[in-house]
C-alpha positions in Angstrom: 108.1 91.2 136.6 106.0 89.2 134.1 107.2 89.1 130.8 105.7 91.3 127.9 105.4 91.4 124.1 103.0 92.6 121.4 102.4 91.3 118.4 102.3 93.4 115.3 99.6 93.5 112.8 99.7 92.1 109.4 99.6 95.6 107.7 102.4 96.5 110.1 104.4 93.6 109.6 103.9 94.1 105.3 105.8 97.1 106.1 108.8 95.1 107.4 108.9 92.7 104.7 108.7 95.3 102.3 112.0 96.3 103.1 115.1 95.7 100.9 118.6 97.2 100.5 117.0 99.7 98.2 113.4 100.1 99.1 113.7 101.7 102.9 110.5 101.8 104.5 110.6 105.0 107.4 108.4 107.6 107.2 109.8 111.0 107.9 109.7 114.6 108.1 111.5 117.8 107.9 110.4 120.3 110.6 111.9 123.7 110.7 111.2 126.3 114.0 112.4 129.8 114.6 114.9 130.8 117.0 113.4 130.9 120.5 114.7 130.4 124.0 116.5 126.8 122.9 118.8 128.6 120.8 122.0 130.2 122.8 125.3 131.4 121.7 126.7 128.3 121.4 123.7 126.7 119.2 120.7 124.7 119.8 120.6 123.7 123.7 120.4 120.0 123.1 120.2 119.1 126.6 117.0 121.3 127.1 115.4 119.0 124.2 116.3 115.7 125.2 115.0 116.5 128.7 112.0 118.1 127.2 111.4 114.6 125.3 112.6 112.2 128.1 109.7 113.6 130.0 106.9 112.7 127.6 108.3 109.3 126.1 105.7 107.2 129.0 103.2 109.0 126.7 104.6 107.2 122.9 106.1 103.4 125.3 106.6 102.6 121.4 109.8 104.5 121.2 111.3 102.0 124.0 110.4 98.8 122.0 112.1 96.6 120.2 111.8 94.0 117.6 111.7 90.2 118.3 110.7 87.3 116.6 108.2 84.3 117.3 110.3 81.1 116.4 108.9 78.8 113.8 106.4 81.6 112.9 109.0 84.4 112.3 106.0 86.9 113.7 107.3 89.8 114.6 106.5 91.3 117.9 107.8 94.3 120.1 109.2 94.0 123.2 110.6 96.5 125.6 114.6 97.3 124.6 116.5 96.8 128.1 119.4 98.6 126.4 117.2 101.7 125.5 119.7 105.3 125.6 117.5 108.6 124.8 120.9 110.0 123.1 121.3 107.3 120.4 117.8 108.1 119.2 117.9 111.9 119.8 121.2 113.1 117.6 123.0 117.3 117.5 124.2 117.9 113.9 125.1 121.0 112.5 125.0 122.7 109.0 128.0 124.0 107.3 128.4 128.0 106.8 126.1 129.5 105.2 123.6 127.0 106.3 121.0 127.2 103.3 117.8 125.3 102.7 119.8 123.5 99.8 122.4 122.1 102.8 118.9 121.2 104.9 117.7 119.4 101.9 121.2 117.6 101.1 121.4 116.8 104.3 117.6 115.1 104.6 118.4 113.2 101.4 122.0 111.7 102.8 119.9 110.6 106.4 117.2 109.0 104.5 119.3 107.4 102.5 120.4 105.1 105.5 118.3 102.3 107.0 117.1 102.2 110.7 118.5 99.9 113.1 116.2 96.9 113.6 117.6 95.9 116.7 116.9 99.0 118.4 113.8 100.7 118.7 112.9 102.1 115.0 113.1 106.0 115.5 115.7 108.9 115.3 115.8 112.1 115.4 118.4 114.7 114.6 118.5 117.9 115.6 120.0 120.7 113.2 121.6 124.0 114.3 123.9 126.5 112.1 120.2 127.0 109.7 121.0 130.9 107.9 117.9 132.1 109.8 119.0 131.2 113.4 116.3 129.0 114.0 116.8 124.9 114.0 115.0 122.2 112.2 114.2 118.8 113.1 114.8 115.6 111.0 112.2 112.2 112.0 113.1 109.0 111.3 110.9 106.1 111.9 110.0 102.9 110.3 106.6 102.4 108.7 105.6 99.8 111.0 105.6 102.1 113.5 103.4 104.9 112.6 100.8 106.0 110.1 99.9 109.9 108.7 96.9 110.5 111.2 99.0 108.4 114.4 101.9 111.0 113.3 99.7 114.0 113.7 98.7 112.4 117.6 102.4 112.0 118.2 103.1 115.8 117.1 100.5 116.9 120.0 102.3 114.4 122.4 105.9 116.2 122.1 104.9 119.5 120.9 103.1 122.5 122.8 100.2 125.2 121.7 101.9 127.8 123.3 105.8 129.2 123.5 105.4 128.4 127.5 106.7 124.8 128.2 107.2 123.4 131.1 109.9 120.0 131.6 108.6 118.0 134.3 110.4 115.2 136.1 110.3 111.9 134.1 108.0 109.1 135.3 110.4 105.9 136.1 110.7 103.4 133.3 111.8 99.9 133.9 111.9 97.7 130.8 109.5 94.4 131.4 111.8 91.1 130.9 110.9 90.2 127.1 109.6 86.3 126.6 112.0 83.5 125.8 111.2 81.2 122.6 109.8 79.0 124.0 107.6 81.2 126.3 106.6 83.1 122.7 104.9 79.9 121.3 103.2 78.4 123.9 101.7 82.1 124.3 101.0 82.5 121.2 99.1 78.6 120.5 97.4 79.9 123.7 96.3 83.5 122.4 95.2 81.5 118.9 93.1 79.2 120.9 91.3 81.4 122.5 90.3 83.6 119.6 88.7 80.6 118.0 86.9 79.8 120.7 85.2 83.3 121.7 84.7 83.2 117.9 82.5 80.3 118.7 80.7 81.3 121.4 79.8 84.9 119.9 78.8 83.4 116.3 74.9 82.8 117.1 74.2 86.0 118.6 76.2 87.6 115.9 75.6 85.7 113.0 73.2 87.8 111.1 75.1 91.4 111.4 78.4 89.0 110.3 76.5 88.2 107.1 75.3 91.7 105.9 78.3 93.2 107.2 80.7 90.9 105.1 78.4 90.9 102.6 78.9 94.6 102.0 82.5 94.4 102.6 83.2 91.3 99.7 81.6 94.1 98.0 83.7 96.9 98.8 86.7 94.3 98.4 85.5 93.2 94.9 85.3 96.9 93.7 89.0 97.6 95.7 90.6 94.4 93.8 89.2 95.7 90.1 90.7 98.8 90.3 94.0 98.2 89.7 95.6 95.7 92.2 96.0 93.1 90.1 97.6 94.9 86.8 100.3 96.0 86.6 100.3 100.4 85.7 102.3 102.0 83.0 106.2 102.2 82.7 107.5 105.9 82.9 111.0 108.0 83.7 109.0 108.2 87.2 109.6 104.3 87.3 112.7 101.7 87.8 115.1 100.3 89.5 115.8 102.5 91.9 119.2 102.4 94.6 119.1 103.2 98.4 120.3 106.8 97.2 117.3 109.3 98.4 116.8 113.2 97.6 114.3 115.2 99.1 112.6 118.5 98.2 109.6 120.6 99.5 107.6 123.5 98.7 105.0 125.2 100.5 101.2 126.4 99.3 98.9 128.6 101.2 95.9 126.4 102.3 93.1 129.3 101.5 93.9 129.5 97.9 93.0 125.5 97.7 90.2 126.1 99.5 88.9 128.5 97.1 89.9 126.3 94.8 87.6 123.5 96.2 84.9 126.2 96.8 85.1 127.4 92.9 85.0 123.2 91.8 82.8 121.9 94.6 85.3 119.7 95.1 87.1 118.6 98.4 90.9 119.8 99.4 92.1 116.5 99.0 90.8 116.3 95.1 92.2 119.8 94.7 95.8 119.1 96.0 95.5 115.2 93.8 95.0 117.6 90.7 97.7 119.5 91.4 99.7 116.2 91.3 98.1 115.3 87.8 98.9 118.5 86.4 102.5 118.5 88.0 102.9 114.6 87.2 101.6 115.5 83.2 104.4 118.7 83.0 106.8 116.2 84.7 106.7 113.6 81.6 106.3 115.7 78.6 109.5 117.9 80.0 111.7 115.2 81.8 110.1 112.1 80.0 110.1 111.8 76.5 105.9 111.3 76.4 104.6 113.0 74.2 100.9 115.0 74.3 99.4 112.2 72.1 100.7 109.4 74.5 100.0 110.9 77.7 95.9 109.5 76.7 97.1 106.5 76.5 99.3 106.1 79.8 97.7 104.3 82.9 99.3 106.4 85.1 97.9 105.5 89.2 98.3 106.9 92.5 98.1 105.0 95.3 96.8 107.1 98.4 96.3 105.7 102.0 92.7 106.7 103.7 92.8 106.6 107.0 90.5 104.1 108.9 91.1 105.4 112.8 88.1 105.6 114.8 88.1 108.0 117.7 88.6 105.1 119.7 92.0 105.1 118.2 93.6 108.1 119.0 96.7 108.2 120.4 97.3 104.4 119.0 100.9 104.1 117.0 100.8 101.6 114.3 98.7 101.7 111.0 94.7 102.1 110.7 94.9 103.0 107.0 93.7 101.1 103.7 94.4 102.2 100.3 93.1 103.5 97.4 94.4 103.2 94.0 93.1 105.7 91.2 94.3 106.7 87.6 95.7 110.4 87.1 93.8 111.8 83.8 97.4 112.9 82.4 96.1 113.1 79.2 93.9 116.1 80.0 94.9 119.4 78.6 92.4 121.5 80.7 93.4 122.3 84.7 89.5 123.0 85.1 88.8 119.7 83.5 91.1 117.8 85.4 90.0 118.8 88.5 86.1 117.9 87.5 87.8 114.2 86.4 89.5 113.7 89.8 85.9 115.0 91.9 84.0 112.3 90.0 87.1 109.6 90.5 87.2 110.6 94.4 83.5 110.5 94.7 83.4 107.2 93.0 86.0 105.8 95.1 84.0 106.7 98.2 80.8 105.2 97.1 82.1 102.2 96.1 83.8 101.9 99.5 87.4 100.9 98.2 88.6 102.1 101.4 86.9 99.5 103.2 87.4 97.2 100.7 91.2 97.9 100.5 91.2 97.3 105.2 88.9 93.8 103.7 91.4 92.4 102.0 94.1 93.2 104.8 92.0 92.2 107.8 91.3 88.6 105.7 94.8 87.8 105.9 95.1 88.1 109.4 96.6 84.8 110.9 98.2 83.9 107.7 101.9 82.9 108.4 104.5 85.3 108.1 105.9 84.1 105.0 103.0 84.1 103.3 102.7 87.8 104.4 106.0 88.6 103.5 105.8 86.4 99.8 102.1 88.6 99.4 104.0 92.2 100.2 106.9 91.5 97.7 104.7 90.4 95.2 102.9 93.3 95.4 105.8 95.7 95.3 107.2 93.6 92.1 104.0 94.0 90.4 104.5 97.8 90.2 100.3 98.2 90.7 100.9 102.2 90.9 103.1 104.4 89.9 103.5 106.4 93.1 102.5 107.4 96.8 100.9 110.5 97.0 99.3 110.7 100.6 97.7 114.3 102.3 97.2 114.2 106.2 95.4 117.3 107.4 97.0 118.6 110.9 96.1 121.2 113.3 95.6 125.1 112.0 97.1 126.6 115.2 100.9 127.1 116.0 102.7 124.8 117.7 106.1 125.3 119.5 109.2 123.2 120.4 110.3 123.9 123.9 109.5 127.6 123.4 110.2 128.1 119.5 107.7 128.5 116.5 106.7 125.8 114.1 107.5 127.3 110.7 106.6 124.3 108.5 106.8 120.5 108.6 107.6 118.7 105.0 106.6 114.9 105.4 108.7 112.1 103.3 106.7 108.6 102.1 108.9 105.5 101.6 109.6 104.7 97.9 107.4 101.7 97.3 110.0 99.5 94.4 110.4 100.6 91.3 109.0 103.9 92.7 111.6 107.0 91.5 109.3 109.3 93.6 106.2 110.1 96.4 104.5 112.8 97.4 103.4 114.0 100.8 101.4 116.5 102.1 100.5 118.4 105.8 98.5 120.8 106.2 99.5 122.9 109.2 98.5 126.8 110.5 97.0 127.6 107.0 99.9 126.3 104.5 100.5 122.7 103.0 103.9 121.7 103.3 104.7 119.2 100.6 107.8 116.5 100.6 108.9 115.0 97.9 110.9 112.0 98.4 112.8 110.9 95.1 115.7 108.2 94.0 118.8 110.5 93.0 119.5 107.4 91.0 116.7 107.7 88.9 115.2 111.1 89.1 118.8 113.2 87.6 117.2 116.8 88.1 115.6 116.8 91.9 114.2 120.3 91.5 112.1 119.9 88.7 108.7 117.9 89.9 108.9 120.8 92.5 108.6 123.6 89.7 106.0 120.8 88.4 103.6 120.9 91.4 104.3 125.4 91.9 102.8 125.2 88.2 100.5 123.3 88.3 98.9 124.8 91.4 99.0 128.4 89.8 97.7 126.8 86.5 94.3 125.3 88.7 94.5 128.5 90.7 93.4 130.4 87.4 91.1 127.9 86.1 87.4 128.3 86.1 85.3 125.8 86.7 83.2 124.8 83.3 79.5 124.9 84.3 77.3 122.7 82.3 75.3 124.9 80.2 71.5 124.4 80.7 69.3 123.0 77.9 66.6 124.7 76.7 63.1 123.7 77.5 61.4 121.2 74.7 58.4 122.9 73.1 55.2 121.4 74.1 53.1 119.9 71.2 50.2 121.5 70.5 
């Protein structure tokens, strides 16, 4: 069998290097489901969802890879794991008596507090029974290098069903492919390089002219990416510090047709509806928990950074990252919910026009072939720099139930890696008409873990209320006579 390996991308591999004792970089999410035909007397049937996800794991072959390295390089690339065991990655745990959502939470702060395995594949999956309603929830671990918002959403409809009726079919066989030697991994590699340079060279005359207006447009887009923020460093808050490997995580949920009046009402979009929220929550946050005073709220540069995504439709189903980033400034020192909504519209809009997000996948796609050191220096620079305050990422998903071998999908919270320096991020998912938000938060540095929670409840009934201010029309200047 011929050996295998694929190399990861640069914005993948950032992900890796980002990675310290204290900054842990796996993506995750809470997932809660009633009771259905999983649940017995003697708890969750664990077999019955192992089988269910043996069957579909030729569908994600990411989840039987492991890393490797290219010597000299240090390029990390994933090869098949010969060692690969479906019950190492999918774990049984059970709650305590009474089984609360406090316990579920406690319990999702103490996994995430604990670093993936890199020399297995980068996923895991516990499955929690004893929950006070009967149901069970699910708890998903996997490293950022993996997986992005929108390639999370296309792994959902891999392993979960539209309707209660599931069927577990017989799993195709797998056989892992023999994984290069060194030596095998350079020679490849000089080989693969080669290559690109030289279909480079024979497309560059036919091409030559959309190359120049397209990079034109995107040294642009990359100019207007850079300037807004990437290279200065954002205010110090109680949100930001040295943070420990310690993690706490809350949720809450919001019914998606009151945002989407609220969008309606502001002519705004739901994104720019649920980043106002976050101002308004971020603003209470600081003046209660921070010591900032009204006056100096005006005067904090307080940014976000949120991830767009950049999937094509040719990407679907594709693990791994297609996002870039945007970076904007919160107006915390704005009193009005109505006004701050109208502030983060024009901020949004701006954003798009100026095409940060393909300015932000510029600057990334630039890089590409740089060594991995220098890719690695570049993304712990960048997390030293503290160029944002915080993650706050919303990934839309389906408006339909979905079902785990026969039981209902009650909400999904999603958890974004703490970035250093980072005491909190946000994420959002909107699913069969409710946003589920996850806050993921150092217990370190954030003492009470409840409160931005109350923050982001108020601040979405505060914007819920507001009106939008309508310019008032001028009258008409008289005519001369």
């Amino acid at each position: 069998m011929t050996a295998h390996y694929e190399k990861l991308s640069n914005l993948d591999a950032s992900f890796l290097a980002l990675e310290t004792r204290t900054t842990h970089m796996h993506v995750g999410a809470v997932a809660i489901f009633a009771s259905g035909p999983a649940i017995t007397e003697d708890g969750v049937d664990i077999g019955t969802i192992r089988r269910l996800i043996r069957s579909r794991l030729d569908l994600i072959p990411r989840y039987r890879q492991r890393l490797a390295k290219i010597p000299l390089e240090g390029s990390p690339v994933w090869v098949d794991d010969e060692h690969f065991h479906l019950d190492y990655h999918v774990r049984h745990i059970a709650l305590p008596h009474p089984g609360s959502t406090e316990q579920l939470k406690d319990l999702a702060g103490r996994l995430m507090s604990q670093q993936l395995d890199r020399s297995k594949p980068l996923w895991e999956l516990y499955v929690v029974e004893g929950l006070e309603d009967e149901g069970f929830a699910l708890i998903a671990k996997i490293h950022h290098c993996m997986i992005d918002g929108m390639s999370g959403v296309d792994l959902m409809a891999v392993l979960l069903d539209f309707t209660a009726e599931f069927e577990i079919n017989e799993p195709k066989p797998w056989l892992a492919r023999p994984a290069p030697n060194g030596t095998e991994l350079v020679v490849r590699e000089i080989s693969r390089s080669v290559s690109g340079v030289l279909a480079g060279i024979l497309k560059a005359p036919s091409e030559i002219g959309n190359w120049t207006s397209s990079w034109t447009d995107r040294a642009r887009a990359a100019a207007a990416s850079l300037s807004s923020g990437w290279l200065t460093q954002s205010a110090k808050t109680s949100l930001n510090g040295p943070i420990s490997g310690s993690r706490a995580f809350d949720w809450l949920q919001i019914p998606l047709g009151d945002v989407k009046r609220i969008k309606n009402e502001h002519n705004a979009t739901v994104n720019d509806v649920m980043l106002a929220i976050v101002a308004g929550a971020v603003r209470s946050y600081l003046v209660e928990a921070g010591g900032v005073s009204e006056e100096e709220l005006g005067e904090l540069e307080f940014r976000i950074m949120a991830p767009v995504s950049v999937r094509t439709q040719d990407d679907t189903g594709a693990l791994g990252n297609k996002v870039a980033m945007w970076l904007m400034e919160l107006p915390l020192g704005e009193p009005d919910p109505g006004k701050r909504m109208q502030i983060v519209t024009r901020a949004t809009r701006s954003l798009k026009e100026t095409d940060q997000a393909l300015g932000a996948s510029t600057l990334v796609e630039v890089s590409t072939g740089a060594p991995a050191t220098l890719v690695s220096l570049a993304a712990r620079l960048a997390g030293r720099a503290r160029p944002f305050n915080m993650t706050v990422t919303n990934v839309p998903g389906p408006q339909f139930p979905l079902y785990m071998a026969g039981s209902e999908m009650l909400a999904t919270y999603p958890l974004v890696p703490l970035w250093q320096s980072h005491g909190a991020g946000i994420a959002m998912f909107s699913v069969s008409g409710m946003i589920d938000i996850g806050i993921n938060m150092d217990r370190d540095l954030i003492e009470d873990t409840t409160r931005l929670s109350a923050c982001l409840e108020a601040s979405f009934e505060e914007l819920k209320a507001a009106k939008r201010k309508k310019t008032k029309k001028r009258p008409p200047m008289a005519r001369p006579t």
